[in-house]
ZAMARGU-4260 file (C-alpha; in steps of 0.2 Angstrom, whole numbers, plus 5000, padded with zeros to 4 digits):
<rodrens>
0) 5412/5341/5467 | 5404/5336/5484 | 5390/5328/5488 | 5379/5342/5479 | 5384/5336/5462
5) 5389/5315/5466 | 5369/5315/5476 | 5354/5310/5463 | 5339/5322/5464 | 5320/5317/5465
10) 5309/5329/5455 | 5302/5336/5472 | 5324/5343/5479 | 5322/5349/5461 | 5307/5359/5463
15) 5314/5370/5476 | 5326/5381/5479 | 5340/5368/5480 | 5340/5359/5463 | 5339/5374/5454
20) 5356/5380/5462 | 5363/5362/5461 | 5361/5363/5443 | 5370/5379/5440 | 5383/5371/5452
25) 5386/5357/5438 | 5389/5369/5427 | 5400/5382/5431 | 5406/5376/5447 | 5421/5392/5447
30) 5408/5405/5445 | 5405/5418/5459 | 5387/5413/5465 | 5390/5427/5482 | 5400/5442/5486
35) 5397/5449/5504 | 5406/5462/5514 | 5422/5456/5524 | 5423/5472/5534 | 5434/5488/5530
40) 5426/5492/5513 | 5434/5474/5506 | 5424/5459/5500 | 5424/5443/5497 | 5417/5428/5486
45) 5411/5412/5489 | 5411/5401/5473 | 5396/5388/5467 | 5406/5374/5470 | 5413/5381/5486
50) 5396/5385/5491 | 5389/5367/5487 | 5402/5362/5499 | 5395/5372/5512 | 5378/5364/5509
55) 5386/5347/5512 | 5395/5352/5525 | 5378/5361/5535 | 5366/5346/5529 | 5376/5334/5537
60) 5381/5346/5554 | 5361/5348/5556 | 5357/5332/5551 | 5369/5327/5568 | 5360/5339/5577
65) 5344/5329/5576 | 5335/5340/5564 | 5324/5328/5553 | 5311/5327/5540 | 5296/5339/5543
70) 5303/5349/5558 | 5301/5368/5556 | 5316/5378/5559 | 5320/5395/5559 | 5334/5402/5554
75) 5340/5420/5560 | 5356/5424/5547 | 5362/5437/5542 | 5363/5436/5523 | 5377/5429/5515
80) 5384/5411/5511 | 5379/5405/5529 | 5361/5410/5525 | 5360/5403/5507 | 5369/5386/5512
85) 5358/5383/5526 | 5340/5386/5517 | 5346/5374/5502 | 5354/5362/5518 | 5335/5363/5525
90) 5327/5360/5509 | 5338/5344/5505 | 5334/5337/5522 | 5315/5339/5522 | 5314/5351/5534
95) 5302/5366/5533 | 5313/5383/5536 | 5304/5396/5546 | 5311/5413/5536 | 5307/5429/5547
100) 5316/5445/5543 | 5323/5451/5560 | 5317/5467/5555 | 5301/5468/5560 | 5306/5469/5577
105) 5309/5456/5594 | 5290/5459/5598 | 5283/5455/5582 | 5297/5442/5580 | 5294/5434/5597
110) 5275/5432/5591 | 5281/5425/5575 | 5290/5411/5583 | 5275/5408/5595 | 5263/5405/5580
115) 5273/5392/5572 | 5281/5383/5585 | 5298/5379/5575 | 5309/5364/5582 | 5324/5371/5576
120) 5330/5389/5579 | 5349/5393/5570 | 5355/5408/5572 | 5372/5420/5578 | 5377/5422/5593
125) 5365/5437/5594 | 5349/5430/5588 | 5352/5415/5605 | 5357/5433/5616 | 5340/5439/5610
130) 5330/5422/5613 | 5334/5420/5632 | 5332/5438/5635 | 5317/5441/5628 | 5310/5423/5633
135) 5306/5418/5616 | 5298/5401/5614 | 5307/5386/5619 | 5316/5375/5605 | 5320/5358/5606
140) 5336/5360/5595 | 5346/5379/5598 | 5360/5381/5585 | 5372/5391/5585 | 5380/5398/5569
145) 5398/5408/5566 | 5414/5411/5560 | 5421/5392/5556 | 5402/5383/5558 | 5402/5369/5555
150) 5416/5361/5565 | 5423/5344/5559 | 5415/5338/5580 | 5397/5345/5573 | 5399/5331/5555
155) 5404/5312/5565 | 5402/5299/5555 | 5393/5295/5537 | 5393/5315/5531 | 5378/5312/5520
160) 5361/5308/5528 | 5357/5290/5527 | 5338/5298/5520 | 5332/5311/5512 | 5313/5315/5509
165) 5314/5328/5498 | 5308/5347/5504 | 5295/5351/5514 | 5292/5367/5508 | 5296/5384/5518
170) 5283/5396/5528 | 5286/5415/5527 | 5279/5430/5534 | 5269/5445/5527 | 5278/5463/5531
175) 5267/5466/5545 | 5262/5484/5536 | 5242/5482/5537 | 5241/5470/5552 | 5252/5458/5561
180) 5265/5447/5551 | 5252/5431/5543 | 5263/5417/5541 | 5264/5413/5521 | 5263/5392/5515
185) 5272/5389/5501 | 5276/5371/5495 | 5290/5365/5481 | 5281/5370/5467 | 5277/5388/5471
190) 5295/5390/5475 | 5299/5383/5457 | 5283/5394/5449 | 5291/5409/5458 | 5308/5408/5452
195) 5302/5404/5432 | 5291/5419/5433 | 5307/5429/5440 | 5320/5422/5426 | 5307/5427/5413
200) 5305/5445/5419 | 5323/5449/5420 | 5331/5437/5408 | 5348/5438/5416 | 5361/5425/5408
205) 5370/5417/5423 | 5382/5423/5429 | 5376/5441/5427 | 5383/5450/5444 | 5365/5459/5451
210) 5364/5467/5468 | 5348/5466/5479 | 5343/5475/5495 | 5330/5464/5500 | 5339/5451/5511
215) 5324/5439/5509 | 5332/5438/5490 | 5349/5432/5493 | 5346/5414/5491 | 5337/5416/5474
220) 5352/5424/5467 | 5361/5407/5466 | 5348/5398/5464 | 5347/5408/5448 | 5363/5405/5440
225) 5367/5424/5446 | 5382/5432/5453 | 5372/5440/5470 | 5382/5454/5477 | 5375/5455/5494
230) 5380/5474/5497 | 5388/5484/5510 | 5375/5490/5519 | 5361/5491/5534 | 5347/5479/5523
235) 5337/5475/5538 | 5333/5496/5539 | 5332/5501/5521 | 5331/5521/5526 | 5348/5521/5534
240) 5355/5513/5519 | 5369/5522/5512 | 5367/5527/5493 | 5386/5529/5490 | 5388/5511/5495
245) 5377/5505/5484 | 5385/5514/5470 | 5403/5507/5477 | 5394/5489/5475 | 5387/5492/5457
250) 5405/5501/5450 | 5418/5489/5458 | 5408/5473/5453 | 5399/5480/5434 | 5382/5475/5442
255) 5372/5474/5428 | 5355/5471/5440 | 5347/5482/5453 | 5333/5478/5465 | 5326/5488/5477
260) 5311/5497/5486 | 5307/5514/5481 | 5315/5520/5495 | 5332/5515/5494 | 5330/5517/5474
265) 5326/5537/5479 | 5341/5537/5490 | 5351/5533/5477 | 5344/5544/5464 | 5346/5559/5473
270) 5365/5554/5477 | 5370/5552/5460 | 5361/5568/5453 | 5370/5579/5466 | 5387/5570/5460
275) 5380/5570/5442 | 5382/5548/5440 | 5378/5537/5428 | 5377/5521/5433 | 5383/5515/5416
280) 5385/5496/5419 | 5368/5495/5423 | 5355/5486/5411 | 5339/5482/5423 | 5332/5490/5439
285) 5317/5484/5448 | 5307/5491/5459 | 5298/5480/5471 | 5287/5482/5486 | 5278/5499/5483
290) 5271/5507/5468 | 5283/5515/5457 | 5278/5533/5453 | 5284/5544/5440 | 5293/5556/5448
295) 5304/5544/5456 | 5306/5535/5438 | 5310/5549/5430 | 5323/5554/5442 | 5330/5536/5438
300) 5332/5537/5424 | 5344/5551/5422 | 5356/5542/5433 | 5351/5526/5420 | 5362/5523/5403
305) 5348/5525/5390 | 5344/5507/5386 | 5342/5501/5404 | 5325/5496/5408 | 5320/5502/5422
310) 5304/5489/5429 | 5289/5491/5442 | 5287/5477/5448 | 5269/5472/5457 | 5267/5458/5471
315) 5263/5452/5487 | 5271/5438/5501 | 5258/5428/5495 | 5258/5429/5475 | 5276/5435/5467
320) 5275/5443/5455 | 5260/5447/5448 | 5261/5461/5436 | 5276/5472/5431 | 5278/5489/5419
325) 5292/5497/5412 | 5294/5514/5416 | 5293/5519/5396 | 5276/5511/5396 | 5268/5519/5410
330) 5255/5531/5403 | 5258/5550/5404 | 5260/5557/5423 | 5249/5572/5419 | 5235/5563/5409
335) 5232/5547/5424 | 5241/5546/5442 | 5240/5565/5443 | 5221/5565/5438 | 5217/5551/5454
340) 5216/5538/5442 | 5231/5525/5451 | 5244/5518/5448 | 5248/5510/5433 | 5254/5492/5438
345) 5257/5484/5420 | 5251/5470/5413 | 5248/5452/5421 | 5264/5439/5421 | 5263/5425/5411
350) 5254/5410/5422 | 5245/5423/5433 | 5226/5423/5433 | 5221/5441/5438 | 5204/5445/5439
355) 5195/5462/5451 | 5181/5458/5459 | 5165/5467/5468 | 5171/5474/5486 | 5167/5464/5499
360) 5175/5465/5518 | 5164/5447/5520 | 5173/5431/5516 | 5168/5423/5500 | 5169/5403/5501
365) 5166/5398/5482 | 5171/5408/5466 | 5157/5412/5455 | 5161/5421/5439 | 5148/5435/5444
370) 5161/5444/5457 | 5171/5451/5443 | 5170/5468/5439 | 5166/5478/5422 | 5183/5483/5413
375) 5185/5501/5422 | 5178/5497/5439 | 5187/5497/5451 | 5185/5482/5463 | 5196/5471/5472
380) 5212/5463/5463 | 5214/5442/5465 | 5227/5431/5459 | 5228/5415/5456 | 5241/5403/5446
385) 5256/5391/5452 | 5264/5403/5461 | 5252/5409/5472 | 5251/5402/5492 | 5235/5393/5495
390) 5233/5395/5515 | 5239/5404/5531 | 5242/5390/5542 | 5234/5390/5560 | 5223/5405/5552
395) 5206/5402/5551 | 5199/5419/5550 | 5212/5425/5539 | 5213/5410/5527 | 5191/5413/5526
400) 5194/5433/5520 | 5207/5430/5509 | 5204/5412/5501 | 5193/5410/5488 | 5190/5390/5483
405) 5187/5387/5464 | 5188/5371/5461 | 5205/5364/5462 | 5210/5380/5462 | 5214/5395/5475
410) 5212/5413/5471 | 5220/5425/5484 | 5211/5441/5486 | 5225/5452/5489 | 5216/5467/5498
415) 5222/5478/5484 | 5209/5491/5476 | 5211/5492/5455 | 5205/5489/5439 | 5208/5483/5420
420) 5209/5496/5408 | 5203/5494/5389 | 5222/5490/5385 | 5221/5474/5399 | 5235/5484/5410
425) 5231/5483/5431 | 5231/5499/5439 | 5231/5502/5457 | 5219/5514/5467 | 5224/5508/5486
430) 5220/5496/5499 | 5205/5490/5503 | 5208/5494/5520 | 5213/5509/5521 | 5199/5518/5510
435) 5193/5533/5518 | 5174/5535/5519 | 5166/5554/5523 | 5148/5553/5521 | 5141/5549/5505
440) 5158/5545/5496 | 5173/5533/5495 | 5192/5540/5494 | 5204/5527/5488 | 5223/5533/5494
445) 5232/5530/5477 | 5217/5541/5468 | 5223/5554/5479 | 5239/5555/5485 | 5247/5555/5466
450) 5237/5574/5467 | 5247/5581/5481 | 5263/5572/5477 | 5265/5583/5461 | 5265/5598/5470
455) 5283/5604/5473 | 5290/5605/5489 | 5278/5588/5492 | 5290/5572/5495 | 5277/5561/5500
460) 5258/5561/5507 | 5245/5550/5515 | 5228/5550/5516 | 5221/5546/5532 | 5201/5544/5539
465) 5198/5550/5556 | 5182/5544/5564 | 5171/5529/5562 | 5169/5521/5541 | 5152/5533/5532
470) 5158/5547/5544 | 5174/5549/5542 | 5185/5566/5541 | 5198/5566/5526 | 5214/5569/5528
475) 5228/5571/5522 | 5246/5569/5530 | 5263/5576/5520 | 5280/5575/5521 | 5288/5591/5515
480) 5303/5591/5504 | 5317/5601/5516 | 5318/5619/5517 | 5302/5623/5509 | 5286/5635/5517
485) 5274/5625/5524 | 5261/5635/5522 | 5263/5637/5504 | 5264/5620/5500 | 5248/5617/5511
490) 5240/5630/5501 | 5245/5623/5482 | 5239/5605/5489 | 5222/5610/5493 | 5222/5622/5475
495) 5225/5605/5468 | 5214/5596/5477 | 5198/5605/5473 | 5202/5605/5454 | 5197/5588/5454
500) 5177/5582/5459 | 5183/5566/5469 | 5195/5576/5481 | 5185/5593/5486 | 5180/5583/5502
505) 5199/5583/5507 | 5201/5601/5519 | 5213/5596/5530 | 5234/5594/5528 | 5246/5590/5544
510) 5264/5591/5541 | 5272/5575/5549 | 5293/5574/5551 | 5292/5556/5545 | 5277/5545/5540
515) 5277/5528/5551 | 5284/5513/5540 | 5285/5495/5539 | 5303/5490/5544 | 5307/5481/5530
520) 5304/5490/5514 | 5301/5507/5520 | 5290/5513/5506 | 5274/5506/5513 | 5267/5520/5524
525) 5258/5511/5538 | 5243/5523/5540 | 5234/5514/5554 | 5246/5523/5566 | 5246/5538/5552
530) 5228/5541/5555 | 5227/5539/5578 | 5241/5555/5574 | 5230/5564/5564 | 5214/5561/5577
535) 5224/5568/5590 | 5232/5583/5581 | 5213/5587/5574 | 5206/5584/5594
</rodrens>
């Protein structure tokens, strides 16, 4: 082994990302920790032991470069073992990574890097393109990654730092979906909290080959004992992802774990119930970054061998994972989401405090037990525990509406809308800032949309509020399934709607071609932009 087995670890390298890999490292050193795509439709593999080499190799070229304890750096890498070696290089060295997804576009990325001001920026040959182009911050250190990095010229001398100070942590970014990108603290032990409560969800055995098409994902595969199979496909604009490649990925490999967003996990359904597939290696699916409904997990389940377990899973940037549901135990379709009553979002994970509390747009300084809400009402939906993030850095406004202080303690209000039933499972009924409010009422999205979304010829719908908060027209935007009457299925939407007391106020439906999304997970409607459409079509 190199220096990733022969280096002692203090208990801070072990608490992140790093010492969890190097430990799986030690111990099965010839196991596959990556596969990636190696264009024409072929693969490769990169080993643990030939990917602690890489860390070696990229802590010592960085460590030459002048990057040092405490500096930020951002890394723009496409995923694979580049990526992974890099972020656990970082963390070795102290240095704070910056981790932006690339797909949330050069302006919100170019405001990104404004906000925190890394010292470091690595990435392609693309990425440095893009930086003088677009005038992106200045950075004292510019490195540039590719095919045979790190040159034997970038390592002179000792190849091992002379220092380490353990990791500094890593800042993240929020989707952007409700609001421009907030940039996400989280130090060593969230990491480590995050990556127990992940192990206990799944129980995957190292070793087990999983695919994901989050790319933000990639490093907690190895980190995780797992055999990550980064698939062949467009990850950083999950609605042009190909399903047949994903099914490629998962047959040629026996992936035994699948994580996705609803949208890609739709995509793929529909592909293999026109082909008529199983998926029969397949023992665990997860869904991740929207809700879950039942039409989507009933159509997954018939590409599904019959003792897969299909999960839910119920999160945010600043708190994963919160809750999560198998799709057996989701209560009946017809007898909750379809009455407006949510989304079922499962039952809290262990270490994570979950409370709903009155809703309140004000900031609340101190925690009182007072705020929480009756078993039933629905209020807003806080978290807090070891793995949740206790500040936006540089955001004082921000940190004031979403930070709770109680005590020692943090507790994140997430902005969600929900509430506890009898049996202590979470549901779901929207965000808090997109409730629509006509006079004299409240309309909660996810106690709505459900409705319309049972109506065939319906793919998807949004509910939108044109006009100021107490006055505001309801309304609600579909996307049609292909090839179906419009006006039909305008007609059955509003049949439905008026069937149920909290949704007679809803009289208008728009068609749209194709609800605006946030880049990266494509299943969160932004309905901001959603609702200036519908103004100008009702004007």
């Amino acid at each position: 082994m190199t220096g990733t087995s022969r280096t002692p670890h203090t208990k801070a390298e072990d608490a992140l990302l790093f010492g969890a890999f190097a430990e799986h490292a030690a111990r099965n050193p010839g196991g596959v920790a990556l596969r990636y795509p190696a264009g024409h439709g072929r693969y490769a593999g990169t080993t643990y032991r030939e990917l602690a080499e890489r860390v070696d190799a990229c802590e010592a070229a960085l460590w030459h470069a002048g990057v040092r304890p405490g500096m930020r750096a951002c890394q723009l890498v496409p995923p694979g073992p580049e990526q992974v070696a890099l972020l656990f290089a970082l963390g070795r060295l102290g240095a704070v990574p910056v981790l932006v997804d690339p797909a949330i576009g050069p302006r919100a990325l170019k405001r990104c890097l404004a906000e925190t001001a890394p010292e470091v920026l690595i990435g392609v040959r693309r990425a440095h393109v893009a930086r003088r182009a677009l005038r992106w911050p200045e950075v004292r250190i510019p490195i540039t990654v590719g095919r045979g990095w790190p040159r034997a010229a970038d390592v002179p001398g000792p190849r091992v730092p002379p220092e380490r100070a353990g990791p500094g942590g890593l800042i993240a970014f929020t989707s952007g979906s409700t609001g421009p990108p907030k940039p996400v603290e989280y130090r060593p032990e969230h990491v480590a909290a995050q990556l127990r409560a992940v192990r206990r969800l799944f129980d995957a055995e190292p070793g087990t080959p999983v695919v994901s098409t989050f790319a933000p994902f990639t490093p907690g595969g190895p980190a995780l004992g797992l055999e990550l199979v980064v698939p062949d496909v467009d990850l950083l604009h999950p609605a042009r992802i190909d399903p047949a490649k994903l099914v490629d990925a998962v047959e040629r490999f026996d992936v035994r774990g699948l994580l996705g967003s609803p949208v890609v996990l739709d995509a793929l359904a529909r592909h293999c119930a026109v082909r008529g597939l199983v998926l029969r290696t397949l023992r665990v699916v997860a869904s991740a970054g929207a809700s879950l409904d039942h039409r989507l997990a009933r159509r997954l389940r018939r590409c599904l061998p019959d003792d897969a377990e299909l999960h839910s899973v119920y999160g945010a940037t600043e708190c994963l994972p919160i809750s999560a549901v198998e799709s057996r135990e989701m209560p009946p379709a017809s007898a909750t989401t379809e009455r407006g009553l949510g989304t079922c979002l499962g039952r809290p994970l262990e270490d994570a405090s979950v409370r709903v509390i009155r809703v309140d747009d004000s900031p609340i300084e101190h925690w009182s037990d007072d705020l929480v809400v009756p078993t039933g009402t629905v209020g807003e939906i806080t978290v807090s525990g070891p793995t949740t993030s206790t500040r936006y850095p540089g955001r004082v406004w921000e940190n004031a509406l979403a930070k709770i202080r109680d005590g020692t303690r943090v507790v994140h209000r997430t902005g969600d809308l929900g509430h506890f039933d009898e049996d202590g499972r979470l549901w779901f009924s929207g965000r808090k800032s997109q409730r629509v409010r006509p006079p004299g009422a409240e309309l909660r999205t996810e106690e709505v949309e459900p409705i319309a979304d049972a109506v065939p010829g319906v793919r998807r719908s949004a509910l939108v509020g044109v006009g100021r908060p107490g006055a505001q027209v309801p309304v609600l935007c579909v996307e049609a399934e292909r090839g179906v009457n419009r006006w039909a299925v305008r007609r059955r939407v509003l049949d439905a709607l008026t069937h149920h007391p909290h949704t007679r106020a809803v009289r208008h439906v728009l068609f749209h071609r194709g609800f605006p999304v946030d880049p990266r997970h494509n299943s969160k409607i932004v309905r901001e932009r959603l609702a200036d459409w519908a103004a100008g079509k009702l004007r």
